[in-house]
N, C-alpha and C positions, 0 to 999 in steps of 0.2 A: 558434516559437523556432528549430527549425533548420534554416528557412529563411535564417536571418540568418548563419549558420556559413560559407559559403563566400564570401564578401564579403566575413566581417571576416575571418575568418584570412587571404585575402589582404592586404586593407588594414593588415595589422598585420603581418606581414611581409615584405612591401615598403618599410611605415616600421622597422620592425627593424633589417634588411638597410641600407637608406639613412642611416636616422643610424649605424650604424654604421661605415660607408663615410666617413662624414662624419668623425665622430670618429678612425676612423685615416688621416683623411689631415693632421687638426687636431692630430693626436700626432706624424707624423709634419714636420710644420712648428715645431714645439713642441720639438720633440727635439732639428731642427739647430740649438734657438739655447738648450739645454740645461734648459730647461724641461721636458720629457717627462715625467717619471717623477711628478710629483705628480696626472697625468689621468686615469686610469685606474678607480680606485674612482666616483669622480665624472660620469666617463664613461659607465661601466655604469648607474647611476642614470638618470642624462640620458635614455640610448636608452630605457630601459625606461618613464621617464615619457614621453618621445615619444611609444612606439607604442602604450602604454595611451592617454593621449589621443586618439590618431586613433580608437581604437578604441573608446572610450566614446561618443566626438562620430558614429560610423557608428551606433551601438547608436540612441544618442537620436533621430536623423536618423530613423530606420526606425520605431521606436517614440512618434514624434512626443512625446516629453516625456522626463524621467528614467528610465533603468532604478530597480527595485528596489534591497533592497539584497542581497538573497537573489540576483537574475540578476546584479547585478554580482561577489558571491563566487565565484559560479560562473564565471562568462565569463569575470574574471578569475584564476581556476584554471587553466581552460582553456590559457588566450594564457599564463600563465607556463610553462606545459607545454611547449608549445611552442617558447618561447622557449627553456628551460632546453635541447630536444632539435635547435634551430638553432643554439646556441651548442658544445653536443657534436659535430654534423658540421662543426662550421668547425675546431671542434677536432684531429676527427681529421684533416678535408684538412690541417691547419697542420703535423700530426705525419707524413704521408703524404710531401708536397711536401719538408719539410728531412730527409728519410730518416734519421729517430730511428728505434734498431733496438731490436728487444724486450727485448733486454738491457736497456737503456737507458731501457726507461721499468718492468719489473722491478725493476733497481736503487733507482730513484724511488720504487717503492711500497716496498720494502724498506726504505729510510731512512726511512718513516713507520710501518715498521711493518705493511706490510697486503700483502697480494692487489692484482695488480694490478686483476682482478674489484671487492676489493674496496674497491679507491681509486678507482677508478670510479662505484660506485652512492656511496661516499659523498662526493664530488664532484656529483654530478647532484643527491644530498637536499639536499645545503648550498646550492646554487644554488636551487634549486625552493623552499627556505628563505624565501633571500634577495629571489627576484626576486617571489615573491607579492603582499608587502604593495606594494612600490613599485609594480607593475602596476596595484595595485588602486586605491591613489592617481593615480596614472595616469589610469586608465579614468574616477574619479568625478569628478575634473577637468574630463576630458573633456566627460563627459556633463552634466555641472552646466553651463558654460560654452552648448554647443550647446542647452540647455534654456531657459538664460535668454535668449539671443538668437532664439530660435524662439517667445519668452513675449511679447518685447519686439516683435518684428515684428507678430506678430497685435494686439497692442494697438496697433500703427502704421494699420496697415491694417484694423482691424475686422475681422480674419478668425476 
């Protein structure tokens, strides 16, 4: 099994990163004709069923049939993990680059009440929340999809 870990966390990173790229360019096209602002939740969704997808359909590929559902909770624990901690360093490049000063994001937590510490970790739970189950739908997609087509071919060709 982890043998399969450095293939997929690339493959799933790369489709991450990619449809993400994708969608803020698709926001930004969206924006100039003032449509933006309703992409966004729906967006995150998308990417994350993207690269669970890719990432189930490598799973199955490797494993020549369905994952589990026991490897699928897991792998897709894993990839939200991930995800949730790819989404934090774009985060802070985003706060890095428009030079938001510590005050500044201080005062932010302040106005909800908390530590910046602690608007932090509960920011990354809510995410880790959120982006689990979608991942996980994702991934079974995924792997269901490449399982049937890999069921379908052998029955093509008798293999």
């Amino acid at each position: 099994m982890t043998s399969l870990l450095p293939g997929l966390l690339t493959r799933y990173v790369l489709v991450l990163i990619g449809a993400q790229f994708a969608i803020f360019l698709l926001a930004l096209v969206l924006d100039a004709f003032g449509w933006g602002d309703s992409l966004s939740s729906a967006a995150n969704v998308a990417v994350l069923i993207a690269a669970g997808s890719s990432a189930g359909s490598f799973v199955a590929q490797r494993l020549k049939g369905r994952p589990s559902w026991g490897v699928s909770l897991k792998l897709s624990g894993l990839l939200a993990l991930v995800a949730v901690v790819a989404g934090s360093l774009m985060l802070v490049g985003i706060v890095l680059l428009n030079g938001i000063t510590e005050a500044e994001l201080q005062l932010l937590a302040a106005q909800m009440g908390m530590t910046p510490a602690m608007a932090a970790l509960v920011l990354a739970g809510v995410s880790l929340v959120l982006s689990y189950p979608v991942t996980l739908a994702g991934f079974r997609i995924g792997a269901g999809a490449t399982a049937k087509q890999m069921a379908r071919q052998a029955a093509l060709t008798g293999i």
